[in-house]
N, C-alpha and C positions, 0 to 999 in steps of 0.2 A: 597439506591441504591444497597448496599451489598445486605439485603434480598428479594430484588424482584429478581436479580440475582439466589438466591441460589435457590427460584419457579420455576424459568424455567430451574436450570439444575437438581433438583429433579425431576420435570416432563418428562425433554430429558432422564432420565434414567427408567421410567420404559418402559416394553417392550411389555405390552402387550395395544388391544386397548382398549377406555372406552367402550366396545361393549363387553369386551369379559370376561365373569366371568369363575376361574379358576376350579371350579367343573363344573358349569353346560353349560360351551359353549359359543358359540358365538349369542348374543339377536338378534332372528330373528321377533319380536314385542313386541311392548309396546302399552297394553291399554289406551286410552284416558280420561275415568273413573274410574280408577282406584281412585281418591281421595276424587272422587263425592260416589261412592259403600261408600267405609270406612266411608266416613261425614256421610252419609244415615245412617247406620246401626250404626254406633256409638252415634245415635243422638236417635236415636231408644231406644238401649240400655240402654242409661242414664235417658231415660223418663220413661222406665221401672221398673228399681232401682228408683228415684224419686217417682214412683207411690207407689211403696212398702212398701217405709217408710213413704211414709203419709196420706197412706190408712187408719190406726186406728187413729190418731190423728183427723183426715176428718170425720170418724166414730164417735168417740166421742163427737167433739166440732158440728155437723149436730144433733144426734139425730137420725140417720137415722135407728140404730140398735133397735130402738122402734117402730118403722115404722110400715105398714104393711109387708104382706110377698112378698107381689106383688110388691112393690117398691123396698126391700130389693133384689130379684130377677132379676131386672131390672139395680140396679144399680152397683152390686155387678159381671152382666152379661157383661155391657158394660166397666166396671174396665177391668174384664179380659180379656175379646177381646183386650184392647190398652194395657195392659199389657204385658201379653203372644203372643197375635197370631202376632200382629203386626210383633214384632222382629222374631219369625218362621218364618214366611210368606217370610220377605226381607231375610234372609236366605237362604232357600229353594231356593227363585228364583235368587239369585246372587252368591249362592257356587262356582258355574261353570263360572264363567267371570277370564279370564285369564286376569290378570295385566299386567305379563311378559311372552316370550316365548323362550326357550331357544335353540340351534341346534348343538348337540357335531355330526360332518362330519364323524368322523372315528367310530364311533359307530351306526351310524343312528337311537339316540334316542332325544328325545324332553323331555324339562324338564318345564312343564306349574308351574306357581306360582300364587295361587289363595288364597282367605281372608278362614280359617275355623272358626270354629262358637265362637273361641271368638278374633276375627280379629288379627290373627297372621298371616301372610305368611306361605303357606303351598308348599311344592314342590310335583310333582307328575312325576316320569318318565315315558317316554311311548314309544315303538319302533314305527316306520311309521307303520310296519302290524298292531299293534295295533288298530290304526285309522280305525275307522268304521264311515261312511255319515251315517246318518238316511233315512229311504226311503221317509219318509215322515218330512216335514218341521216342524220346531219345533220352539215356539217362544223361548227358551232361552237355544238353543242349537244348536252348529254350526256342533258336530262332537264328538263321542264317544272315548275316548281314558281308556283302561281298563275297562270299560264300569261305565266309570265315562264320563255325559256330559258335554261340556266344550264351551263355548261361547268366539268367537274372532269375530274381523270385518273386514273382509280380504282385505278394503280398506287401514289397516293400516300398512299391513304389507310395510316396504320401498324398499323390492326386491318380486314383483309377484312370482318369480321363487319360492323362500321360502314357500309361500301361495302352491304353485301347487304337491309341491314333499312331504309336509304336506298331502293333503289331497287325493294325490296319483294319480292326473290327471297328472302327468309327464310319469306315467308308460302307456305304449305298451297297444293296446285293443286287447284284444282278442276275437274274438266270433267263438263260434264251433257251426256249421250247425247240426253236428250228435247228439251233446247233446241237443238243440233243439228239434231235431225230435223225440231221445224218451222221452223227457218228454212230447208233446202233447200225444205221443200215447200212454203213462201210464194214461193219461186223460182221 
């Protein structure tokens, strides 16, 4: 009874929420795949190293290094496509998946946390101006921050407002009629 006591008044004592990390702000999303990304590519990774070291041994106890050249090329081709390009490839296309998202108020910067290529959490800070939409739609890219792009699912966010003042549909529209007209007439 003493130590379940002493839980909750450890807990009544600290002050800040479980939302709120003491560098990077208050978590304004959290990825859903985040665990699925890391298993993917870690699973990747080790099939990779696997393949490495038992590439000569495979070589040796096949015979395949007596081969022709045409086999040897073929087999030596598909090695390293699952070797190599595989783990690139998931890479490449999962850099930019934001795990977590961070939002320090009195500074107006975001601090996205994303996997780098040898699955460490990486921090990237970015001010809202930063944030650039892409004009065009992009499959694994939601939004340019440093012109690094960065993949969220703006269903997940748990305040819309966060999602809006993120990607800057909060702010005021402006449209000027006169800079319009001379850009057609520079046309």
């Amino acid at each position: 009874q003493v130590t379940s006591l002493q839980g909750v008044a450890a807990r009544s004592l600290c002050t800040s929420s479980p939302h709120e990390h003491p560098e990077h702000g208050r978590l304004v999303y959290k990825g859903n795949l985040a665990k699925a990304v890391l298993g993917v590519r870690f699973f990747s990774y080790s099939t990779s190293i696997f393949n490495l070291f038992m590439m000569p041994y495979i070589m040796l106890k096949t015979g395949i290094g007596f081969e022709s050249l045409f086999i040897q090329a073929a087999f030596y081709g598909l090695m390293g496509f699952f070797t190599f390009v595989t783990p690139v490839t998931l890479h490449v296309l999962t850099k930019g998946y934001v795990i977590r998202l961070y939002y320090k108020d009195e500074m107006d910067t975001y601090t996205a946390i994303t996997y780098n290529a040898i699955l460490a959490e990486k921090a990237t800070v970015f001010h809202q101006k930063e944030v650039k939409i892409p004009d065009i739609t992009k499959m694994f890219t939601t939004f340019y921050a440093k012109t690094k792009s960065m993949l969220v699912n703006p269903m997940l966010f748990p305040n819309p407002q966060d999602y809006n003042h993120l990607m800057g549909y909060d702010k005021s529209f402006y449209f000027n009629l006169e800079e319009e007209k001379e850009a057609d007439e520079r046309k």
